[in-house]
mmCIF file of the C-alpha atoms, coordinates in Angstrom:
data_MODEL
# 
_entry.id   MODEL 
# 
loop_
_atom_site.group_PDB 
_atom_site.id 
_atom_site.type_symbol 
_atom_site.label_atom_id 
_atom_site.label_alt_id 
_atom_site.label_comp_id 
_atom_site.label_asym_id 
_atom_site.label_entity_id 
_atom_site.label_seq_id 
_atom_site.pdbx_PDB_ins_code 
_atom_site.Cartn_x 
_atom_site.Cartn_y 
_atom_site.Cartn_z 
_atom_site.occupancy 
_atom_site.B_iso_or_equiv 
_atom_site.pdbx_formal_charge 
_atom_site.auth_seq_id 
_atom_site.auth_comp_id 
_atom_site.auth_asym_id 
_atom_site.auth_atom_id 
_atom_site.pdbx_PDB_model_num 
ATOM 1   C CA . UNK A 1 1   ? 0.000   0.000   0.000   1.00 0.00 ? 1   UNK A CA 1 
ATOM 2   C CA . UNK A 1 2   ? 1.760   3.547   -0.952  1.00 0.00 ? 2   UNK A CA 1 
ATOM 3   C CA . UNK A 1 3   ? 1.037   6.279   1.576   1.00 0.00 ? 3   UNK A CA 1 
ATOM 4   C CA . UNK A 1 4   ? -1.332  8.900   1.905   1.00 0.00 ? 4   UNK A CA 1 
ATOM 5   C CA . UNK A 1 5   ? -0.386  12.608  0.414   1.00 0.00 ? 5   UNK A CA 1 
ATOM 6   C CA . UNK A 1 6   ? -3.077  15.064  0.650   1.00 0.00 ? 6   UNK A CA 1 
ATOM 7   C CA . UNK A 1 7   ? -2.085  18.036  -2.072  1.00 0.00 ? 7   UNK A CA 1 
ATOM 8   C CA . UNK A 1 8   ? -3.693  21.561  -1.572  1.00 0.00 ? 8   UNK A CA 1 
ATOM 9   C CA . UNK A 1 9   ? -3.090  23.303  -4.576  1.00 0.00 ? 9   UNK A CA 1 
ATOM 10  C CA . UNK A 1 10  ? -4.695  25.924  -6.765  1.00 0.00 ? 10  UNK A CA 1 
ATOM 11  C CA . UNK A 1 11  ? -3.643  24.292  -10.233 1.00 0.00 ? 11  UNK A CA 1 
ATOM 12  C CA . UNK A 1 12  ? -5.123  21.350  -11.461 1.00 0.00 ? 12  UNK A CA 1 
ATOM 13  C CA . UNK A 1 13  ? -2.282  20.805  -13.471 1.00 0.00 ? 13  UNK A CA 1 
ATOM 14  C CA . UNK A 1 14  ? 0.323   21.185  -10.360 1.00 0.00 ? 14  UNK A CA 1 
ATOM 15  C CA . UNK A 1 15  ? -1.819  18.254  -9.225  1.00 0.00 ? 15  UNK A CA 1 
ATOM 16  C CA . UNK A 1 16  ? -1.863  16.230  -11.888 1.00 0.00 ? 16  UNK A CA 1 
ATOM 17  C CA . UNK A 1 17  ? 1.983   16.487  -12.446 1.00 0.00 ? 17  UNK A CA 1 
ATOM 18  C CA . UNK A 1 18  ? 2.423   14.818  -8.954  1.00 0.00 ? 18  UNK A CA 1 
ATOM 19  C CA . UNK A 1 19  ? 0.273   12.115  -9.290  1.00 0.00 ? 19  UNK A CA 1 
ATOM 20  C CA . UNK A 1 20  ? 2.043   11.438  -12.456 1.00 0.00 ? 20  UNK A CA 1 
ATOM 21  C CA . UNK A 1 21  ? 5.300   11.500  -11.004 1.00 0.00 ? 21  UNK A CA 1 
ATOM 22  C CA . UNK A 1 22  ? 4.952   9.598   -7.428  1.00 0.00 ? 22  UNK A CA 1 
ATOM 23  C CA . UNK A 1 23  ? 2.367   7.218   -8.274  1.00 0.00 ? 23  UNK A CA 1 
ATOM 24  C CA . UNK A 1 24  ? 4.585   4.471   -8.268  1.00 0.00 ? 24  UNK A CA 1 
ATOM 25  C CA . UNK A 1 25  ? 5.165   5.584   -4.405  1.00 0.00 ? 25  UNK A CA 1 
ATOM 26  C CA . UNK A 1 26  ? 2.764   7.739   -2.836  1.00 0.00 ? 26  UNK A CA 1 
ATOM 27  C CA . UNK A 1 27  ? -1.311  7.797   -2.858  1.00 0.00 ? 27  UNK A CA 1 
ATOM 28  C CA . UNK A 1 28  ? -1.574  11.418  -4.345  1.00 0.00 ? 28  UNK A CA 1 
ATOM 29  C CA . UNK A 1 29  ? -4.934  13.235  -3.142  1.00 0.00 ? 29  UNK A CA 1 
ATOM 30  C CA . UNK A 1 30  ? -5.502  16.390  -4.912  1.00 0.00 ? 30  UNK A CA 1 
ATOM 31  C CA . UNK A 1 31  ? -7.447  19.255  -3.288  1.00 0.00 ? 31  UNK A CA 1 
ATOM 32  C CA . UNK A 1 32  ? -7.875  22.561  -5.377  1.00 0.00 ? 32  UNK A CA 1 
ATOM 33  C CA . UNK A 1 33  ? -10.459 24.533  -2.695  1.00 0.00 ? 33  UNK A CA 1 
ATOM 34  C CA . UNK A 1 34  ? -8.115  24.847  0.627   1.00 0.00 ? 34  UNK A CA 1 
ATOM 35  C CA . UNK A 1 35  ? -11.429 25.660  2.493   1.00 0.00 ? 35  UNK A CA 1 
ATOM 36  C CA . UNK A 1 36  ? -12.483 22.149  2.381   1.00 0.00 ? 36  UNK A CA 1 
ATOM 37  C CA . UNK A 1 37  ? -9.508  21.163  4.566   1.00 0.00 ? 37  UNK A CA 1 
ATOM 38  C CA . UNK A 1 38  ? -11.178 19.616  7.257   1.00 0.00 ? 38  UNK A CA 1 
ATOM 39  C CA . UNK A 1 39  ? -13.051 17.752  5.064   1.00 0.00 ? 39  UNK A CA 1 
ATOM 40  C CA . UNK A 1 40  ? -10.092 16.320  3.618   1.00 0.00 ? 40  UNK A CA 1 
ATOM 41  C CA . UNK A 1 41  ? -8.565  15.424  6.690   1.00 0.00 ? 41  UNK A CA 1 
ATOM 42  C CA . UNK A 1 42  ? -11.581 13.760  8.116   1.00 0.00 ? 42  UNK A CA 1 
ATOM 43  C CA . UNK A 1 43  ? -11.702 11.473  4.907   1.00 0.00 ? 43  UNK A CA 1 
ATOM 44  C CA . UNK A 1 44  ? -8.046  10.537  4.340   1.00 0.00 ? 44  UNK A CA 1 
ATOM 45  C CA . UNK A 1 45  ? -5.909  8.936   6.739   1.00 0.00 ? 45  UNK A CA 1 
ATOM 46  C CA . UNK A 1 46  ? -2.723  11.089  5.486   1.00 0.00 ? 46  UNK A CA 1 
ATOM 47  C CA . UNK A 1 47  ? 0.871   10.221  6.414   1.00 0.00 ? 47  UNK A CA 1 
ATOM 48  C CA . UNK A 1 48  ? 1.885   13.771  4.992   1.00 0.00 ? 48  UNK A CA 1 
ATOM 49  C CA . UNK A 1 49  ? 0.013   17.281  3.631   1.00 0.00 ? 49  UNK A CA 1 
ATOM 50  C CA . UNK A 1 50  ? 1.862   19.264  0.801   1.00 0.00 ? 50  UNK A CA 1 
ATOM 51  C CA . UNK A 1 51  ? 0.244   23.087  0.749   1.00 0.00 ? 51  UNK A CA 1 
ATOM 52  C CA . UNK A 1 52  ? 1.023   25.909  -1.905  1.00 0.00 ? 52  UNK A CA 1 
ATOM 53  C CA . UNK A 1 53  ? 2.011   28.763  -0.754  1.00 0.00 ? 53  UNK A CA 1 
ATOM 54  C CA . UNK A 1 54  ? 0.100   30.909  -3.257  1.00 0.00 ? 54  UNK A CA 1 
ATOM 55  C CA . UNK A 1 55  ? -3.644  30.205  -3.124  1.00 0.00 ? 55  UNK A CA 1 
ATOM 56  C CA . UNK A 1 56  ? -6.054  32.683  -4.315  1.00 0.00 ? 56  UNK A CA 1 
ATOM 57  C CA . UNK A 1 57  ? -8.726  31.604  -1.786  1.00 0.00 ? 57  UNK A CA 1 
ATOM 58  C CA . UNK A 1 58  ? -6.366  31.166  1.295   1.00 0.00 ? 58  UNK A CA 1 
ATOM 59  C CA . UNK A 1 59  ? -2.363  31.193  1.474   1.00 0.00 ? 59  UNK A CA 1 
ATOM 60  C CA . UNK A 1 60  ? -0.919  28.214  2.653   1.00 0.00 ? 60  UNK A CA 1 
ATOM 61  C CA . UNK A 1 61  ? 0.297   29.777  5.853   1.00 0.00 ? 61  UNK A CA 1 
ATOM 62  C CA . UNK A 1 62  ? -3.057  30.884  6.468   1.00 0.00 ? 62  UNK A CA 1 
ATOM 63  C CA . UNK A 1 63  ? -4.311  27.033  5.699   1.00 0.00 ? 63  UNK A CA 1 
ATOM 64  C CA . UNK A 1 64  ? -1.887  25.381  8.086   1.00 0.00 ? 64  UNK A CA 1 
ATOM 65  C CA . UNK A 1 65  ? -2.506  27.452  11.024  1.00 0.00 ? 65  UNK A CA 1 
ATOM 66  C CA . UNK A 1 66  ? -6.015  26.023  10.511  1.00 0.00 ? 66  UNK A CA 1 
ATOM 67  C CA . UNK A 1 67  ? -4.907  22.522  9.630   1.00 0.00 ? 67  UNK A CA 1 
ATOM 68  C CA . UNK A 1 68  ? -2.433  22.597  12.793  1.00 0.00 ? 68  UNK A CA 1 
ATOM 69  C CA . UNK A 1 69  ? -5.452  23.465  14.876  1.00 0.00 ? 69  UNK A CA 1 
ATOM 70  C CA . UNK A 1 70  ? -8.002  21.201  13.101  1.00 0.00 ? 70  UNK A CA 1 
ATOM 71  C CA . UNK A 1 71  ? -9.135  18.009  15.493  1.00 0.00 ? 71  UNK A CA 1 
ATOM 72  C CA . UNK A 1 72  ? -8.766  16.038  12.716  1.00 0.00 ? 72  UNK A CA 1 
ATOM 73  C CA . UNK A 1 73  ? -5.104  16.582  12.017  1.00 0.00 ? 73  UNK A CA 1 
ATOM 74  C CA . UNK A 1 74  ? -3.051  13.863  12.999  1.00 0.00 ? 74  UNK A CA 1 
ATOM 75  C CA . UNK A 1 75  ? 0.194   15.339  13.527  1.00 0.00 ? 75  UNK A CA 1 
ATOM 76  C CA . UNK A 1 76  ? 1.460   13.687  10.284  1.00 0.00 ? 76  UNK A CA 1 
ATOM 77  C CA . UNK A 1 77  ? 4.701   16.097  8.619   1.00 0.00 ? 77  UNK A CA 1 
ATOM 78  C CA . UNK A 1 78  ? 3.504   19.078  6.458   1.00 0.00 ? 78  UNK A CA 1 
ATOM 79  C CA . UNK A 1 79  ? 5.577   20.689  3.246   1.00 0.00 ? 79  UNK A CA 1 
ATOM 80  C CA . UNK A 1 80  ? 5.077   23.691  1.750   1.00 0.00 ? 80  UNK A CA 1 
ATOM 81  C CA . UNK A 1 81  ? 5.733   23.910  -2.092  1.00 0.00 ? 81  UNK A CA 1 
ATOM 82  C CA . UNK A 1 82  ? 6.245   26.831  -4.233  1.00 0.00 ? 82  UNK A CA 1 
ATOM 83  C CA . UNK A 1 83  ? 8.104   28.242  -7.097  1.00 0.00 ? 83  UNK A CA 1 
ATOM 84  C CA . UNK A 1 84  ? 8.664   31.368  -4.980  1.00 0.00 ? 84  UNK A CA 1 
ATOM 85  C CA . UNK A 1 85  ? 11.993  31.205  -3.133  1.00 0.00 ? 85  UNK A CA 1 
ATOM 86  C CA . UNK A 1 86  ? 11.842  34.574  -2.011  1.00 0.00 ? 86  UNK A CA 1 
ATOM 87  C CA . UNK A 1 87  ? 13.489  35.804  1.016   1.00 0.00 ? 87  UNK A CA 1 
ATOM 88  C CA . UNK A 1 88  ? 9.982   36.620  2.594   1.00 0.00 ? 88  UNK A CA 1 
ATOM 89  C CA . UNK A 1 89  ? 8.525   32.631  1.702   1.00 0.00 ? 89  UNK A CA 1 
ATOM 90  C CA . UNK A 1 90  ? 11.568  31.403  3.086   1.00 0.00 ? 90  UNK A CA 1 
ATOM 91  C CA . UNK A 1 91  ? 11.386  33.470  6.587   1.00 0.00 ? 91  UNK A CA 1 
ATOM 92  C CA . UNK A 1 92  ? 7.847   32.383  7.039   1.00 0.00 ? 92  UNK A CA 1 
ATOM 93  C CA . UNK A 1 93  ? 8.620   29.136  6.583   1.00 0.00 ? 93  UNK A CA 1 
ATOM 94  C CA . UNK A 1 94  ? 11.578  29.085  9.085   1.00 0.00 ? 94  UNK A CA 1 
ATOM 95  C CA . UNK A 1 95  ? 8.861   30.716  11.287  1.00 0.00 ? 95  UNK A CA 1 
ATOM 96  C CA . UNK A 1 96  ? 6.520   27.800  11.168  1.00 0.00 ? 96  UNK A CA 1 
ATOM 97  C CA . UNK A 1 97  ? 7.184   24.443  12.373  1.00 0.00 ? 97  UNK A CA 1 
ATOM 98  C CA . UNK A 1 98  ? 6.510   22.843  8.862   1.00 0.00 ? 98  UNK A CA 1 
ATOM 99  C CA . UNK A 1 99  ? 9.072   20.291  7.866   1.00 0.00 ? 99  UNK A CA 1 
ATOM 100 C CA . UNK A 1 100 ? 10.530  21.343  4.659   1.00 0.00 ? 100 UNK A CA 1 
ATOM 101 C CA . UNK A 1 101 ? 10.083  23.698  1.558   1.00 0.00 ? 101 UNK A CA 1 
ATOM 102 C CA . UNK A 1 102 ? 9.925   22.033  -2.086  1.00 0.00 ? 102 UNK A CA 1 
ATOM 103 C CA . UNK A 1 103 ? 10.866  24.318  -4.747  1.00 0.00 ? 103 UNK A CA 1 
ATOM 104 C CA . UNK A 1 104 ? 8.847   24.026  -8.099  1.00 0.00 ? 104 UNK A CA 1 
ATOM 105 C CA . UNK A 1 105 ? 11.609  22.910  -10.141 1.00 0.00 ? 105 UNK A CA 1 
ATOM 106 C CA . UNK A 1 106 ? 12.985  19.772  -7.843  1.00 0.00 ? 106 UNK A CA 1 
ATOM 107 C CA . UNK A 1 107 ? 13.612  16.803  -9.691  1.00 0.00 ? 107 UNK A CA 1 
ATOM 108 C CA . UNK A 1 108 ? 10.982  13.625  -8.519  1.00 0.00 ? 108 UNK A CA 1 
ATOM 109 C CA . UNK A 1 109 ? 13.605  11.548  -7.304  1.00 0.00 ? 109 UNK A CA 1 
ATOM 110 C CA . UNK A 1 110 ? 14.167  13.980  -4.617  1.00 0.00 ? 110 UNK A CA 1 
ATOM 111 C CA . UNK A 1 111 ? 10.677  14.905  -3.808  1.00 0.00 ? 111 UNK A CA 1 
ATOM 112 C CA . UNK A 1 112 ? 10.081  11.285  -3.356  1.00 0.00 ? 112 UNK A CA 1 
ATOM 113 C CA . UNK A 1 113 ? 13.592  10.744  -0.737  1.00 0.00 ? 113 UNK A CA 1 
ATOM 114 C CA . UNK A 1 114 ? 12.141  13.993  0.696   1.00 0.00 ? 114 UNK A CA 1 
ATOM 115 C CA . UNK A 1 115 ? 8.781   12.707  1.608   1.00 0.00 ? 115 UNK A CA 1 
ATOM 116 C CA . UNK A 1 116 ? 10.048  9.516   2.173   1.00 0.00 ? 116 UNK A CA 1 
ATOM 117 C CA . UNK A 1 117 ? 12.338  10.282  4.817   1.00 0.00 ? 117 UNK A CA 1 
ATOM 118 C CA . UNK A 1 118 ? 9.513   12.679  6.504   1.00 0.00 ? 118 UNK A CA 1 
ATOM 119 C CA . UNK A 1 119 ? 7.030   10.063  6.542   1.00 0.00 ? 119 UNK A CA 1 
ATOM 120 C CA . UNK A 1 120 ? 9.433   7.575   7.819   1.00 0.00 ? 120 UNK A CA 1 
ATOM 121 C CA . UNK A 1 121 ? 10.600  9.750   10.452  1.00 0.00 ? 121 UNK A CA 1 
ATOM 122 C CA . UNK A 1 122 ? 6.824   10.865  11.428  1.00 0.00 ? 122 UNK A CA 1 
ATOM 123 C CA . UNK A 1 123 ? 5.725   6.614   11.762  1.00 0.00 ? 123 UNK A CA 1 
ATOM 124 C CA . UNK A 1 124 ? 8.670   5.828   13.983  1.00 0.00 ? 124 UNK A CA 1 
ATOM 125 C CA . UNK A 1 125 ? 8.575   8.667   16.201  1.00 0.00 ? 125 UNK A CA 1 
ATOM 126 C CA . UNK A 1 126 ? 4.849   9.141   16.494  1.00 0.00 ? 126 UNK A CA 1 
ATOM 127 C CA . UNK A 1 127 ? 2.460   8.825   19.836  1.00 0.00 ? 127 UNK A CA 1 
ATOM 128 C CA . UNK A 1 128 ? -0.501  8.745   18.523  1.00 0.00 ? 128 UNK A CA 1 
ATOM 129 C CA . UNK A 1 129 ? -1.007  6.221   15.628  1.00 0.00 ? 129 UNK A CA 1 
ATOM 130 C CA . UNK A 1 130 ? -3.662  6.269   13.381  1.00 0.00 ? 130 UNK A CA 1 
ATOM 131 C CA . UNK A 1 131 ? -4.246  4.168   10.791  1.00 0.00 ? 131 UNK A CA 1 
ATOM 132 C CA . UNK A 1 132 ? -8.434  3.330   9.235   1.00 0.00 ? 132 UNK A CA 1 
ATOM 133 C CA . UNK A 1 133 ? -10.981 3.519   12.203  1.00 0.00 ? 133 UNK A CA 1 
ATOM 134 C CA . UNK A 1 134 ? -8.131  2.268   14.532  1.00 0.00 ? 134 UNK A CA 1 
ATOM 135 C CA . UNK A 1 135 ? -6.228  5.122   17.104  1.00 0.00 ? 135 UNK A CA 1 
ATOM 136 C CA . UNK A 1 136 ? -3.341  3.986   19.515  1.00 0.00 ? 136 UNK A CA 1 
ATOM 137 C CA . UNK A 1 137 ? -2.435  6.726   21.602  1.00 0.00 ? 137 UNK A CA 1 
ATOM 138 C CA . UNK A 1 138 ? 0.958   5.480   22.870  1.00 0.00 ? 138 UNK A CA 1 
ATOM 139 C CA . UNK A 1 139 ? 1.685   7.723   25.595  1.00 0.00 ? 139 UNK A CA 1 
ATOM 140 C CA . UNK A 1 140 ? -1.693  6.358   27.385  1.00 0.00 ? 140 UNK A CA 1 
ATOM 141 C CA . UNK A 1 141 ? -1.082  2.902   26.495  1.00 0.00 ? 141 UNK A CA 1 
ATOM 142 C CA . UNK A 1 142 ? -4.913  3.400   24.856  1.00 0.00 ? 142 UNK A CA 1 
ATOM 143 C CA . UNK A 1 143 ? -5.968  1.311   21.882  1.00 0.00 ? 143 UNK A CA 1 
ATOM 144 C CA . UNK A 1 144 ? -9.461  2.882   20.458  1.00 0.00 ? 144 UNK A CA 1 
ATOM 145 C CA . UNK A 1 145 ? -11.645 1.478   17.441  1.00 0.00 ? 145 UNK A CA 1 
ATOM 146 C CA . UNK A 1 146 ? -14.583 3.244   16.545  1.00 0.00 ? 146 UNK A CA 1 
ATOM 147 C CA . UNK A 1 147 ? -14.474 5.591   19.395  1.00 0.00 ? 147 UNK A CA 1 
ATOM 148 C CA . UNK A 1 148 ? -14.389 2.266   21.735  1.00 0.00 ? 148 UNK A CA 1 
ATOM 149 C CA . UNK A 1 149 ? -11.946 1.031   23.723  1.00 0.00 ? 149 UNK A CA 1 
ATOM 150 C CA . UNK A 1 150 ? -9.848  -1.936  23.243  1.00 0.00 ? 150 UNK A CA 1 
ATOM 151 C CA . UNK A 1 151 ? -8.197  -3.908  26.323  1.00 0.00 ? 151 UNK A CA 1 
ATOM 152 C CA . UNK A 1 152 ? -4.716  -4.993  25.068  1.00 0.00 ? 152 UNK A CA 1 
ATOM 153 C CA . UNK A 1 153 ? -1.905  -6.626  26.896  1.00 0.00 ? 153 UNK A CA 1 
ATOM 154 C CA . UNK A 1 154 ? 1.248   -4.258  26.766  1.00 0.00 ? 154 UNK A CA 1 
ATOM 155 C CA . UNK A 1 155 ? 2.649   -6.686  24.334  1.00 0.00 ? 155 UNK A CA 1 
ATOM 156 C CA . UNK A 1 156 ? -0.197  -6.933  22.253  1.00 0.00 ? 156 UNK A CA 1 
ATOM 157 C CA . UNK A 1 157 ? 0.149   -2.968  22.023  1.00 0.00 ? 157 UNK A CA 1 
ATOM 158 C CA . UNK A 1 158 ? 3.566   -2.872  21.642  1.00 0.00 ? 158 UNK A CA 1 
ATOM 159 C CA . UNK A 1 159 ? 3.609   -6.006  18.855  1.00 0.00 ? 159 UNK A CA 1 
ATOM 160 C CA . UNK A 1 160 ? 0.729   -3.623  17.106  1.00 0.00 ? 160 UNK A CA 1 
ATOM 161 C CA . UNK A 1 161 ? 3.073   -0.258  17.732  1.00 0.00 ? 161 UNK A CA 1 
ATOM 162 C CA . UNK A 1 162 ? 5.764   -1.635  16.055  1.00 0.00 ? 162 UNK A CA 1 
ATOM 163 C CA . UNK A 1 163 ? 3.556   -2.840  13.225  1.00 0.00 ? 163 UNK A CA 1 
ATOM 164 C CA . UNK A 1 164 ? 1.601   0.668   12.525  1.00 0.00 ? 164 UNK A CA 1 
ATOM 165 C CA . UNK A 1 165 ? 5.644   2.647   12.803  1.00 0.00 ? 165 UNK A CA 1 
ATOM 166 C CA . UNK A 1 166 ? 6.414   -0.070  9.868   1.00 0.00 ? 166 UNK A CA 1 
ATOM 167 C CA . UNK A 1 167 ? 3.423   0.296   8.025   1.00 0.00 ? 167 UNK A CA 1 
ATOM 168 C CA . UNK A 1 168 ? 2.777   0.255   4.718   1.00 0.00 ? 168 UNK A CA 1 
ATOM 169 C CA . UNK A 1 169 ? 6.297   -2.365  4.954   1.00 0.00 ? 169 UNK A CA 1 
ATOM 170 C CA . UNK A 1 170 ? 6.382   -5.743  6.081   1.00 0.00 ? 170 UNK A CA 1 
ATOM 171 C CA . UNK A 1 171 ? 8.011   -7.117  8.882   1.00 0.00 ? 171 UNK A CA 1 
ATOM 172 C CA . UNK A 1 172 ? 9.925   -9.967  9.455   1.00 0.00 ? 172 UNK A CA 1 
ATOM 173 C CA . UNK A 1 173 ? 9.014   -12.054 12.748  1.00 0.00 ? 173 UNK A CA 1 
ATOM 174 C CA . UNK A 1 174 ? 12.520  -12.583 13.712  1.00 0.00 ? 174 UNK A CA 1 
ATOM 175 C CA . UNK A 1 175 ? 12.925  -8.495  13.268  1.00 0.00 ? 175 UNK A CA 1 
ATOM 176 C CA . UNK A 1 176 ? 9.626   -8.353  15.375  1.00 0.00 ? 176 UNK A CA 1 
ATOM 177 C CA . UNK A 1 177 ? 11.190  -10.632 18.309  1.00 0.00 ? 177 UNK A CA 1 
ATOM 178 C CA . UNK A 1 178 ? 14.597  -8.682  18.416  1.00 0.00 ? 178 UNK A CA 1 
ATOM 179 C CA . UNK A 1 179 ? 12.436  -5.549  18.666  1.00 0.00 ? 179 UNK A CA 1 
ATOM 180 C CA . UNK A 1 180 ? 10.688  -6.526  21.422  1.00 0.00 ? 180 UNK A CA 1 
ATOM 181 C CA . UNK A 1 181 ? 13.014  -9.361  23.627  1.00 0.00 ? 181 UNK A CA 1 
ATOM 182 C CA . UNK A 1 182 ? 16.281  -8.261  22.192  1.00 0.00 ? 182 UNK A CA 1 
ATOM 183 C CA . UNK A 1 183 ? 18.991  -10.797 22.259  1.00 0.00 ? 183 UNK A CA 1 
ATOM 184 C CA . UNK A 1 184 ? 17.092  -13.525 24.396  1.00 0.00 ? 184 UNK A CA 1 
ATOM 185 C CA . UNK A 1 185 ? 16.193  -16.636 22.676  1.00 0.00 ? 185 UNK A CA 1 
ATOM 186 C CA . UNK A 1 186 ? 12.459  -16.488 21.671  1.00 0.00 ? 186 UNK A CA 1 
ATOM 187 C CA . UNK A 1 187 ? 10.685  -19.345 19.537  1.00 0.00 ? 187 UNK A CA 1 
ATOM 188 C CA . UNK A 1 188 ? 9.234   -18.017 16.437  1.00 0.00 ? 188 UNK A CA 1 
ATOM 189 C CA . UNK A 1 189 ? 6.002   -19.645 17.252  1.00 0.00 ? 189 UNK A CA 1 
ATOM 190 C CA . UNK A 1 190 ? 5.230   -17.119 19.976  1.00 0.00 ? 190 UNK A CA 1 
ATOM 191 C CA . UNK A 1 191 ? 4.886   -14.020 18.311  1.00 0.00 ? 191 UNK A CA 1 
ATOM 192 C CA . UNK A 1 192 ? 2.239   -15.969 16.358  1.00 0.00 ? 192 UNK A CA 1 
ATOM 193 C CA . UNK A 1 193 ? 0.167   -16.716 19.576  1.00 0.00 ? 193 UNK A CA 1 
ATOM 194 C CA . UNK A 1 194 ? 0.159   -13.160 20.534  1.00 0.00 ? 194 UNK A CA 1 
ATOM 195 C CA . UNK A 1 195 ? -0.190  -12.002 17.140  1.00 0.00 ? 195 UNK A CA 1 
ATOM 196 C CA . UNK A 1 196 ? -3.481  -14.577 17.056  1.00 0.00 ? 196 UNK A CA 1 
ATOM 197 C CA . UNK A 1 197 ? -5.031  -13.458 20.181  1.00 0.00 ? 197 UNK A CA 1 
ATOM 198 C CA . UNK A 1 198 ? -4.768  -9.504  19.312  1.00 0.00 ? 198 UNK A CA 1 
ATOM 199 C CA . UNK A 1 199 ? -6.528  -10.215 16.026  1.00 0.00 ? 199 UNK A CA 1 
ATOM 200 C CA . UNK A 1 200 ? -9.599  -11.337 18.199  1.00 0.00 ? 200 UNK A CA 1 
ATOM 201 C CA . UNK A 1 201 ? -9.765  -8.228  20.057  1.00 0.00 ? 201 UNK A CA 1 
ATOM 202 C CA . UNK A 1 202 ? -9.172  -6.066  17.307  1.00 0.00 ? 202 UNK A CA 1 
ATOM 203 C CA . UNK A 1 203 ? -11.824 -7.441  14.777  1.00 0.00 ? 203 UNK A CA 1 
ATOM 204 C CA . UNK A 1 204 ? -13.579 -4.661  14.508  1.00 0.00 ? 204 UNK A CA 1 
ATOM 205 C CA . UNK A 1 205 ? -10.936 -3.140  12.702  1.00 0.00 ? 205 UNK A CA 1 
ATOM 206 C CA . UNK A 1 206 ? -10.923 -2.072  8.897   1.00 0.00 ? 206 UNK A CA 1 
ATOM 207 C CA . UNK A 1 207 ? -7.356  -3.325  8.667   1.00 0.00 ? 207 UNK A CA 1 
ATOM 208 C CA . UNK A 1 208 ? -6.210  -6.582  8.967   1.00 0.00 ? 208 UNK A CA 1 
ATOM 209 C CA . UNK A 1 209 ? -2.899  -8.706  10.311  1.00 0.00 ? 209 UNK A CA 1 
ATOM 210 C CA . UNK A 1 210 ? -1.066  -11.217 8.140   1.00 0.00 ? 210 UNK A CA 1 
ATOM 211 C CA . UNK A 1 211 ? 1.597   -13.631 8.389   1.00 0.00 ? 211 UNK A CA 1 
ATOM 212 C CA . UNK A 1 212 ? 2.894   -14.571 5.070   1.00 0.00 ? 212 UNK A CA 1 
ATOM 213 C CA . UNK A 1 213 ? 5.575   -16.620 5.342   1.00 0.00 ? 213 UNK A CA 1 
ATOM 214 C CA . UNK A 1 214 ? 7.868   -15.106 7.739   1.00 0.00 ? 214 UNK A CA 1 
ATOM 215 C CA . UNK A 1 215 ? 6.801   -11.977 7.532   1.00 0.00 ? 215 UNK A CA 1 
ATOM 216 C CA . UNK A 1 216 ? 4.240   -9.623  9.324   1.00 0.00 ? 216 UNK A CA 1 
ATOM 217 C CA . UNK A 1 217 ? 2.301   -7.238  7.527   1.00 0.00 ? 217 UNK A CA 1 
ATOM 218 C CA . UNK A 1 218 ? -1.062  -5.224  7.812   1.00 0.00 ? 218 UNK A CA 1 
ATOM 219 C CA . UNK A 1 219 ? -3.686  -5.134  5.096   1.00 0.00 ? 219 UNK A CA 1 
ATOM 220 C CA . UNK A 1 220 ? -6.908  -3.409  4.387   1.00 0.00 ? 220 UNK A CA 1 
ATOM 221 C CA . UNK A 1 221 ? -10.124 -5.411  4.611   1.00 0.00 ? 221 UNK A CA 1 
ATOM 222 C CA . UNK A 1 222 ? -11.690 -5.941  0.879   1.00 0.00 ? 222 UNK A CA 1 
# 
């Protein structure tokens, strides 16, 4: 599965250039009216929001005050693009907490390591993962579907942790037990019992966990 960008920009075309581009890697969602922000944000779980700076309607400084303070926004990196380098774009960005600034005329190979690395560094760092109707708020040690709450074990939640900070990549069940026991000498068969018995509780979900082979790797439900 390739992640989730959600693209405000004015120009259809600006759009439709990065779809063409980072299809191959990234889930491009096009937005030309930044006023339905929230609206975008409710309906896509995005692992990273790319504004234009220039927007007749609203500026993208404007819009990611707003998306900053929108409910919805998961805390997932944001980028500002624009084929203004001024001195004045470049202040405001340093001004903002936004992650990085693409320039118009980058090539695709390094928009992609660019968002790549964001994303990366957003999954693995994260405490609050979010991924379908599923939220685990790791600081709480809180699982939630649907608004519910789901009683996991702390390895059940760390097992699923680890999974959602690798996600949409597979991992490998000997990775998975070095992750979580280190060095100490772990059958392979147990992460599948624990693995088993999470699924149960977490049925509800519109993801799902597979083992395939020896790896470990979260799907969406068909």
């Amino acid at each position: 599965m390739r992640w989730n960008v959600i693209y405000f920009d004015d120009q259809s075309e600006a759009i439709k250039c990065y779809e063409d581009v980072l299809s191959k890697q990234f889930n491009i969602i096009g937005e030309m009216d930044p006023s339905r922000y929230s609206v975008a944000l409710k309906k896509t779980n995005a692992h990273a929001l790319i504004i234009d700076i220039h927007m007749p309607l609203m500026n993208g400084f404007i819009l990611y005050e707003k998306i900053k303070n929108d409910p919805d926004y998961n805390g997932c990196p944001i980028l500002f693009i624009s084929g203004d380098v001024s001195d004045e774009n470049k202040f405001k960005f340093f001004q903002s907490s936004a992650v990085d600034f693409l320039s118009r005329d980058l090539s695709p190979e390094e928009v992609i390591l660019r968002l790549s690395n964001k994303i990366r560094f957003y999954l693995q760092t994260s405490m609050k993962l979010e991924l379908g109707n599923l939220t685990v708020d790791v600081s709480n040690f809180k699982t939630i579907i649907d608004a519910e709450s789901v009683e996991l074990t702390l390895l059940e939640m760390r097992m699923l942790t680890i999974l959602l900070r690798n996600f949409p990549e597979a991992i490998s069940r000997a990775d998975m037990i070095e992750t979580i026991y280190g060095k100490e000498h772990i059958k392979l068969g147990t992460i599948n019992t624990h693995l088993t018995n999470m699924k149960v509780k977490i049925d509800k979900w519109n993801y799902q966990i597979f083992i395939k082979e020896n790896n470990i790797l979260i799907k969406q439900k068909i």
